[in-house]
TORROSE-565426 format. One line per field, with one value per residue (C-alpha): residue number from 1; residue in three letters; x negated, z negated, y negated. Coordinates in nm, 2 decimals, decimal comma. Layout:
<rs>
num (NUM | ...)
residu (ALA | ...)
X (X | ...)
Z (Z | ...)
Y (Y | ...)
</rs>
This chain:
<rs>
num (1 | 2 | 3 | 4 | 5 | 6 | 7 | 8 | 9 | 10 | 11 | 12 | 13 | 14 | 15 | 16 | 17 | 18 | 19 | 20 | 21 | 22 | 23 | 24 | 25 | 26 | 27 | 28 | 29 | 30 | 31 | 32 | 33 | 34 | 35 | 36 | 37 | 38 | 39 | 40 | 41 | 42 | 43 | 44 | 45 | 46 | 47 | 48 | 49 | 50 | 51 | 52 | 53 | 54 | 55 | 56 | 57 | 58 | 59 | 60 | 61 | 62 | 63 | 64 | 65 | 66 | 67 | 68 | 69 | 70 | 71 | 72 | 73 | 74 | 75 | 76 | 77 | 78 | 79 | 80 | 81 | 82 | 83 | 84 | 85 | 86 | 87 | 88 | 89 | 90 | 91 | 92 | 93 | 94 | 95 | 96 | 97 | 98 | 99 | 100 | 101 | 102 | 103 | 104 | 105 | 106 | 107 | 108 | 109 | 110 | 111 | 112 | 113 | 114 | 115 | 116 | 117 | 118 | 119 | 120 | 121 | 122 | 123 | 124 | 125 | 126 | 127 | 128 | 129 | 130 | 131 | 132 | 133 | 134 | 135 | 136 | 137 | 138 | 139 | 140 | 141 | 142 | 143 | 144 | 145 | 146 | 147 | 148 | 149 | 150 | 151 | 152 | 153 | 154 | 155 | 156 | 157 | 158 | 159 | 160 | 161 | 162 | 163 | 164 | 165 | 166 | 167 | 168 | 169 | 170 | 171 | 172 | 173 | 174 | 175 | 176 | 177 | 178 | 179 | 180 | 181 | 182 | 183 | 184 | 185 | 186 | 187 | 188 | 189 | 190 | 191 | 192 | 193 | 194 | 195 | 196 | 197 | 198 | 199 | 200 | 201 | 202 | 203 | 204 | 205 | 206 | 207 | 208 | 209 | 210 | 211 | 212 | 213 | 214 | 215 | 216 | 217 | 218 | 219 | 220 | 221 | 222 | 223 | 224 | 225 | 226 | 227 | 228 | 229 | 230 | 231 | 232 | 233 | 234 | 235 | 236 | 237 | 238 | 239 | 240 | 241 | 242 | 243 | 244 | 245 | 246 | 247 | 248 | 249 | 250 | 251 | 252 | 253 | 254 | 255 | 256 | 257 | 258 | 259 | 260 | 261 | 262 | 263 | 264 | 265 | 266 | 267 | 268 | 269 | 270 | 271 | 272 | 273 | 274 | 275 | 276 | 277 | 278 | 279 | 280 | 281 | 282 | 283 | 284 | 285 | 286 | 287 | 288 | 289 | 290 | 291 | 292 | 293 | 294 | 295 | 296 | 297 | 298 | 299 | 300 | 301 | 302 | 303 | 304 | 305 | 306 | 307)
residu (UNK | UNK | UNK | UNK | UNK | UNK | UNK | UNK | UNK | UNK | UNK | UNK | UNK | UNK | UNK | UNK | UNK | UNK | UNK | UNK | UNK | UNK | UNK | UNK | UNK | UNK | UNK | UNK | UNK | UNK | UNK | UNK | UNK | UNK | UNK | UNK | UNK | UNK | UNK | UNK | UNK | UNK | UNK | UNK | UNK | UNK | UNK | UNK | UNK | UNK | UNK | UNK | UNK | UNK | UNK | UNK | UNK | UNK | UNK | UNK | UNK | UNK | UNK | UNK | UNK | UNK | UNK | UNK | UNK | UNK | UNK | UNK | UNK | UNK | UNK | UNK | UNK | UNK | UNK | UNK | UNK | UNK | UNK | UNK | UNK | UNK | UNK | UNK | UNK | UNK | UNK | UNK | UNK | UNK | UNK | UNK | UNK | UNK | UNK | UNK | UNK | UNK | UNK | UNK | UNK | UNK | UNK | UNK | UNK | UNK | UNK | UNK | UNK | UNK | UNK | UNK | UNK | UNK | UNK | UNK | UNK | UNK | UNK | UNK | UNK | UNK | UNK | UNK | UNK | UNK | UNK | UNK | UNK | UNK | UNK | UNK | UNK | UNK | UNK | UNK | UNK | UNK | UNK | UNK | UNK | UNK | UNK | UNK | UNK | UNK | UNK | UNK | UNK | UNK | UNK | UNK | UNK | UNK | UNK | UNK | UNK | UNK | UNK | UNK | UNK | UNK | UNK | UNK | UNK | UNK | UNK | UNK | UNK | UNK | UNK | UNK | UNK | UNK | UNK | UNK | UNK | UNK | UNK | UNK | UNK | UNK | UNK | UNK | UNK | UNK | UNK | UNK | UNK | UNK | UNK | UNK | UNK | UNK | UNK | UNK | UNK | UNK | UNK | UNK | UNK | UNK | UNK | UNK | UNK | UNK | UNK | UNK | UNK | UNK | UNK | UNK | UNK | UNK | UNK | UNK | UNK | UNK | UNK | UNK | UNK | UNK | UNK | UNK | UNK | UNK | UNK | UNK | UNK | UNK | UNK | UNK | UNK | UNK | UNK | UNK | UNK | UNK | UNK | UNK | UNK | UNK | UNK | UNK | UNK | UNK | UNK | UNK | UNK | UNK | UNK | UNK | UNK | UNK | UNK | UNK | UNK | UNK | UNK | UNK | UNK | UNK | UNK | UNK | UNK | UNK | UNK | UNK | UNK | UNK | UNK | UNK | UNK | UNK | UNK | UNK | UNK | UNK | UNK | UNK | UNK | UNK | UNK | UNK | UNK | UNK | UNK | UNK | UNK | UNK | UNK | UNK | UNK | UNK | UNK | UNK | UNK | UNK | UNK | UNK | UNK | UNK | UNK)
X (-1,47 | -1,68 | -1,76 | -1,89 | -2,01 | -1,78 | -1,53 | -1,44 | -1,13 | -1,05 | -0,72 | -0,73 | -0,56 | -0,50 | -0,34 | -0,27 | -0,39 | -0,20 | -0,35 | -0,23 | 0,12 | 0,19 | 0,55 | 0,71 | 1,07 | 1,12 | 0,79 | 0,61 | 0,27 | -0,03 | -0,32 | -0,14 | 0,10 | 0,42 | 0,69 | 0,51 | 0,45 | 0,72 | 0,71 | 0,34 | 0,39 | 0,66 | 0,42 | 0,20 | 0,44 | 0,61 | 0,23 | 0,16 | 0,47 | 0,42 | 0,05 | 0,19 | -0,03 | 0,08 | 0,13 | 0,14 | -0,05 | -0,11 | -0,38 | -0,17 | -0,01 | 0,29 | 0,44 | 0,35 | 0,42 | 0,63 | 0,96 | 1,30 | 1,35 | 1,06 | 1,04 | 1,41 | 1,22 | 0,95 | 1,17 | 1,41 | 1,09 | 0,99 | 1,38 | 1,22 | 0,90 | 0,98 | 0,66 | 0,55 | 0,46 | 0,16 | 0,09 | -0,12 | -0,04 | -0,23 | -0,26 | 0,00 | 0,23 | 0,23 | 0,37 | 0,15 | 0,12 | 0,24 | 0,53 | 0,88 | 1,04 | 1,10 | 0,81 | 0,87 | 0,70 | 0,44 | 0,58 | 0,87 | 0,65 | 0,45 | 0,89 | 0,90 | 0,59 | 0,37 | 0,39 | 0,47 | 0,60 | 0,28 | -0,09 | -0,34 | -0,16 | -0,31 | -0,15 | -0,19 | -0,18 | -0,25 | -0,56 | -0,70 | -0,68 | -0,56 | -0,58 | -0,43 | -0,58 | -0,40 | -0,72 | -0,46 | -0,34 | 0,02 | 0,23 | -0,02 | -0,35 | -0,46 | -0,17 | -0,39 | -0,55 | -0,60 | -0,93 | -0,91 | -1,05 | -0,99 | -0,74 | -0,96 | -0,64 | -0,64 | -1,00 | -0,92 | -0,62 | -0,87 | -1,15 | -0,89 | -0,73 | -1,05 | -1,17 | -0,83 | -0,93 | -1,18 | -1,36 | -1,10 | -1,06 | -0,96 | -0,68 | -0,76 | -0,69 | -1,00 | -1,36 | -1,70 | -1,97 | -2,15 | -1,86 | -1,89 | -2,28 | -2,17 | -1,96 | -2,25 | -2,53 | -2,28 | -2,20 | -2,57 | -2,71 | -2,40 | -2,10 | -2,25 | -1,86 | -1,73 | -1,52 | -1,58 | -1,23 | -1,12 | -1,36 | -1,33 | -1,48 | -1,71 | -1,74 | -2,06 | -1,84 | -1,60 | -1,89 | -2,01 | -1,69 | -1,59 | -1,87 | -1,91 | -1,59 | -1,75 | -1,53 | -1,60 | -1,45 | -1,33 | -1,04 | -0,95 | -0,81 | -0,82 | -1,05 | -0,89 | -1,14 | -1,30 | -1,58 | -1,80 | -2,03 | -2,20 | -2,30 | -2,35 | -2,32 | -1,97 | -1,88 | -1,60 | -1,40 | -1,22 | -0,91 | -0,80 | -0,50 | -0,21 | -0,14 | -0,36 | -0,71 | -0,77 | -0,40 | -0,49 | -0,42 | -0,66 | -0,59 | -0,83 | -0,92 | -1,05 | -1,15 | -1,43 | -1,72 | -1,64 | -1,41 | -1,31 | -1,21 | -1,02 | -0,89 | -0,54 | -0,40 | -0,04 | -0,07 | -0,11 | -0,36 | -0,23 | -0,12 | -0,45 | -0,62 | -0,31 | -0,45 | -0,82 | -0,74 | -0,52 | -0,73 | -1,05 | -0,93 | -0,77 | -1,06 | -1,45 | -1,35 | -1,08 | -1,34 | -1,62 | -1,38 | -1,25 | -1,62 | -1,73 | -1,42 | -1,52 | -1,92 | -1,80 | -1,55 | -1,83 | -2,04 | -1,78 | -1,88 | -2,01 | -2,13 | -2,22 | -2,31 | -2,28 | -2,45)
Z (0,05 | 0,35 | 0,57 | 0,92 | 1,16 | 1,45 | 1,57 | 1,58 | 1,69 | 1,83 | 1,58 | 1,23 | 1,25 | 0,93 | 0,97 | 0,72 | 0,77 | 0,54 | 0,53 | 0,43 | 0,22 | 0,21 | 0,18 | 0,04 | -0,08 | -0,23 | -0,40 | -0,74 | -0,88 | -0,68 | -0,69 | -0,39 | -0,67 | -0,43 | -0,70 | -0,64 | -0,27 | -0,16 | -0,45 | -0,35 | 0,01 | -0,05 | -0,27 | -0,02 | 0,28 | 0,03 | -0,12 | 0,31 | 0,32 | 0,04 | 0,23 | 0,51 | 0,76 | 1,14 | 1,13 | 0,92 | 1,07 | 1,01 | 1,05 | 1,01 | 0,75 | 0,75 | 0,56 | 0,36 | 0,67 | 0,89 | 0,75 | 0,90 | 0,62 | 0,48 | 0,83 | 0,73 | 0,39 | 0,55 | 0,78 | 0,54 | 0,37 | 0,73 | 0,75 | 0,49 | 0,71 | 0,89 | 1,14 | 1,36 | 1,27 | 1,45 | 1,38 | 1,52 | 1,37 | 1,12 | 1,08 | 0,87 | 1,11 | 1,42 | 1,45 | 1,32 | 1,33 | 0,95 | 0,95 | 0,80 | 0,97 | 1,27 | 1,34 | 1,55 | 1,87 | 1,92 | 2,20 | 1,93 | 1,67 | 1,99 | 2,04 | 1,70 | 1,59 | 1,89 | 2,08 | 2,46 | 2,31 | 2,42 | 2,34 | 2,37 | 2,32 | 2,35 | 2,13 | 2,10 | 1,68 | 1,64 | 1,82 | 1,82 | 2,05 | 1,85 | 2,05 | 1,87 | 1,96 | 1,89 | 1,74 | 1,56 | 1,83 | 1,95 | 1,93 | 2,25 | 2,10 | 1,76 | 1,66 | 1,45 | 1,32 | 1,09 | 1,29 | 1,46 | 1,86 | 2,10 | 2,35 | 2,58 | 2,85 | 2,88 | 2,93 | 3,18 | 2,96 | 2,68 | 2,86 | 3,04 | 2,67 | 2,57 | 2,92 | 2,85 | 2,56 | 2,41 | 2,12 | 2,04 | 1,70 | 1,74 | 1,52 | 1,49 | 1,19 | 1,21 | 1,10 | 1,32 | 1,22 | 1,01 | 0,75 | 0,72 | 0,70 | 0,35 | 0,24 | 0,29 | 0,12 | -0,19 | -0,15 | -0,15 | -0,43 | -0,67 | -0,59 | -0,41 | -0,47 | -0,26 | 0,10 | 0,36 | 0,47 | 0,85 | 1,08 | 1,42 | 1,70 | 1,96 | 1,73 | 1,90 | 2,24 | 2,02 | 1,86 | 2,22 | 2,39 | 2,15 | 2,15 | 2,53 | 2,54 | 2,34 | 2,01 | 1,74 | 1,47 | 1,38 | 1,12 | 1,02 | 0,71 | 0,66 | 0,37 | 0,13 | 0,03 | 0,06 | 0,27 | 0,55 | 0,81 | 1,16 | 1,42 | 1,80 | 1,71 | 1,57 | 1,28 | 1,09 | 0,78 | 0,61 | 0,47 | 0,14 | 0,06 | -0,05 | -0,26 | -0,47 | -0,61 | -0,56 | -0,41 | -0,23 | 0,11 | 0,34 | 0,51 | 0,78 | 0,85 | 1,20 | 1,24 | 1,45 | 1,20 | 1,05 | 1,00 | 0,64 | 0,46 | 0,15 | -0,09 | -0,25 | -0,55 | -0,47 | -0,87 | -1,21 | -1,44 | -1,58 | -1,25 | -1,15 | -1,42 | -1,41 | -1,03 | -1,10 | -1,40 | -1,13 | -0,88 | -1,00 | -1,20 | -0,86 | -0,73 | -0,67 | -0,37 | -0,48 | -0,80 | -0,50 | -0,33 | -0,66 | -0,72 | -0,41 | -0,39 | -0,75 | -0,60 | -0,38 | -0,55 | -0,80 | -0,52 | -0,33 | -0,09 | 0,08 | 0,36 | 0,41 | 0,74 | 0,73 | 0,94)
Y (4,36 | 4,23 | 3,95 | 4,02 | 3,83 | 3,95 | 3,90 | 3,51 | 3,37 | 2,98 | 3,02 | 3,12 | 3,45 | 3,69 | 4,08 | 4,32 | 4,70 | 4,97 | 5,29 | 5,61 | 5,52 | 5,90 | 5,85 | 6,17 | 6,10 | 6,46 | 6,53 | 6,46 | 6,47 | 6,55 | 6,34 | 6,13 | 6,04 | 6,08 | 6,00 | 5,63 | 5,61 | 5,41 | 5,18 | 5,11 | 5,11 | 4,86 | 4,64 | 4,63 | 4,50 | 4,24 | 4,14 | 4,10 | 3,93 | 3,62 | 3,56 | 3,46 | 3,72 | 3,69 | 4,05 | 4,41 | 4,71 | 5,07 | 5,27 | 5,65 | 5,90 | 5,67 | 5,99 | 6,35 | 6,55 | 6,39 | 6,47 | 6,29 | 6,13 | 6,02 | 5,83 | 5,70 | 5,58 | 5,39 | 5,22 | 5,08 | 4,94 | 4,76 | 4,63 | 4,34 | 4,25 | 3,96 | 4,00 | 4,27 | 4,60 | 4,76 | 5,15 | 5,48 | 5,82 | 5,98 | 6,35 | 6,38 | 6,21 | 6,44 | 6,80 | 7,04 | 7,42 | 7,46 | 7,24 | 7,35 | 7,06 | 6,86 | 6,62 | 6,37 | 6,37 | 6,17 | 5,99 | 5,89 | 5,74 | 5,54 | 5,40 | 5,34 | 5,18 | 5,11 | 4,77 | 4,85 | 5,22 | 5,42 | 5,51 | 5,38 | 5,02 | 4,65 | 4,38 | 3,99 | 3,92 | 3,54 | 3,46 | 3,85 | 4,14 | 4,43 | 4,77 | 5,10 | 5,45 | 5,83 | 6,01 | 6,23 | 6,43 | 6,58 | 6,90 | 7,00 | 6,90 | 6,94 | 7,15 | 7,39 | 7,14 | 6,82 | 6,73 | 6,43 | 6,31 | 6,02 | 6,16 | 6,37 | 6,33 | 5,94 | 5,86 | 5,60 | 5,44 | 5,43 | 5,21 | 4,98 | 4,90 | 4,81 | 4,62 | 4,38 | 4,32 | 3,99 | 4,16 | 4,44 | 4,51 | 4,90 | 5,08 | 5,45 | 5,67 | 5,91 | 5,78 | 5,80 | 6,05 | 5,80 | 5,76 | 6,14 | 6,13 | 5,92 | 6,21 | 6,46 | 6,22 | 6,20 | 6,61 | 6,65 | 6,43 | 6,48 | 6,75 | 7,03 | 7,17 | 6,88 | 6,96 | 6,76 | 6,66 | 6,70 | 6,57 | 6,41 | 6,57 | 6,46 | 6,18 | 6,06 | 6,03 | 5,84 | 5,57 | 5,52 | 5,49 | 5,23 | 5,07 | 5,04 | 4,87 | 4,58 | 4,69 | 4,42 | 4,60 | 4,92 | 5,00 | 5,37 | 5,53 | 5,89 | 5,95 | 5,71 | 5,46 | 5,17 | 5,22 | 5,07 | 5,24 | 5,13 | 5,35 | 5,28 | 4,88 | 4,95 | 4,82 | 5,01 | 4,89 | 5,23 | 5,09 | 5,20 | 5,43 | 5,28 | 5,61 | 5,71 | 5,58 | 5,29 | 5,20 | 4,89 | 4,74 | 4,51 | 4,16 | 4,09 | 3,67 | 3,61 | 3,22 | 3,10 | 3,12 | 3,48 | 3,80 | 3,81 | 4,16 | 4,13 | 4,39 | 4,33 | 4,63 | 4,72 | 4,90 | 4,78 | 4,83 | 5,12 | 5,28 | 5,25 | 5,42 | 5,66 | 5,76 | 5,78 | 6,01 | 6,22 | 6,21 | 6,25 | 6,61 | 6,70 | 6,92 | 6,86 | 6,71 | 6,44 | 6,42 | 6,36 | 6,13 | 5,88 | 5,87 | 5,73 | 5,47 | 5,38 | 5,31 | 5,10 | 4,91 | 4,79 | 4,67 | 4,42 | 4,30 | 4,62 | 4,40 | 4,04 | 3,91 | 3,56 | 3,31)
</rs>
């Protein structure tokens, strides 16, 4: 999917990143194809598991909406992983305004899935510094909303994670402005019906933050695609949904020439023409969405900076 220059490691390291496995235990259909997230989000962690990567990591929306027991669901599939599990929330991971449930808190999922048990967090995986931010938000922030933002509260936190880190490669769930400036361009020349989905906000603070802590590489899901953008010197890498169109994962290869993307289906044939079908007769935005994802997929590798 992409080879960047940055960032290098003295030891060959190699992570996977899930994004987006939607889990949703008591649900069917949708373009998300819930009757078939935990069989692809398992796919994915055992496909991880055979390549031997020094470590499994998510990038948020572990779940539909945070339900009890589609949490139960995910960790029984992480009961087989036999390496560490790395994760930020994703919108639909947090308590929101319109929930019917109890969400966990957020300082629960950070126990659960978050190395050291808070946000931001800092992480050692092989020879690479891994740091994990919460652009999704809490029961106090963002309830109203799916919109994401770098924690406006732990400014400080934010830049020392990134200050103890050599060439941090950042885990956050929502995508800098310039993804979005993709969506619009595609909206504008081909589905004027197209939604922009929810947005992240000051997402210029966000590029410049990031990229002021010398990030080397951004990973985010979100929008549920293959994509790649740069803005403010940061390079970010959209990680695929494990869910629907194109159901794939990412491993990421750090050695000391290059940083290696590669793309790995977690569906069959079938099941993956079974999702574009779905999701592309969803709505003119899912139909905006598949079509993108489908751009890019015939144009691998969306970026090549070899030296």
């Amino acid at each position: 999917m992409a080879r960047l220059a940055e960032p290098t490691a003295a030891t060959e390291t190699t992570f996977a990143v899930v994004a987006d496995p939607h889990v949703g235990k008591r649900t069917e259909g949708t373009s998300k194809l819930f009757d078939r997230t935990e069989t692809h989000f398992r796919n994915a962690l055992a496909d991880a598991s055979e390549r031997g990567v020094d470590a499994v990591c998510s990038v948020g929306d572990l779940t539909k909406d945070g339900e009890p027991y589609n949490y139960d669901a995910v960790d029984r599939a992480l009961d087989a992983l036999d390496v560490p599990f790395h994760a930020v929330p994703g919108n639909h991971d947090v308590p929101k305004s319109r929930d019917e449930h109890d969400t966990m808190a957020v300082s629960e999922f950070a126990a659960r899935y978050a190395p050291g048990g808070s946000y931001p967090f800092s992480a050692s995986v092989g020879d690479v510094d891994v740091v994990g931010f919460n652009t999704a938000g809490a029961a106090d922030r963002l309830f109203e909303s799916h919109d994401g933002q770098l924690d406006p509260e732990k400014p400080d936190a934010v830049r020392e994670a990134l200050a103890g880190a050599d060439d941090p490669v950042v885990l956050a769930h929502h995508n800098l402005p310039a993804m979005y400036d993709q969506l619009r361009a595609h909206r504008d020349a081909v589905e004027p019906e197209m939604g922009i989905p929810p947005i992240t906000r000051r997402g210029d603070a966000y590029a410049e933050t990031l990229a002021e802590g010398g990030t080397s590489l951004l990973l985010t899901g979100h929008l549920h695609m293959p994509a790649t953008a740069k803005q403010a010197g940061v390079r970010e890498v959209m990680v695929p949904t494990t869910c629907s169109f194109p159901q794939a994962y990412l491993t990421v290869t750090v050695d000391a020439d290059r940083t290696t993307v590669r793309f790995h289906p977690v569906a069959d044939r079938d099941g993956t023409r079974h999702a574009f079908d779905e999701r592309s007769r969803n709505s003119a935005t899912s139909r905006g969405l598949t079509a993108m994802a489908a751009d890019r997929l015939a144009r691998f590798p969306l970026v090549d900076e070899r030296r």
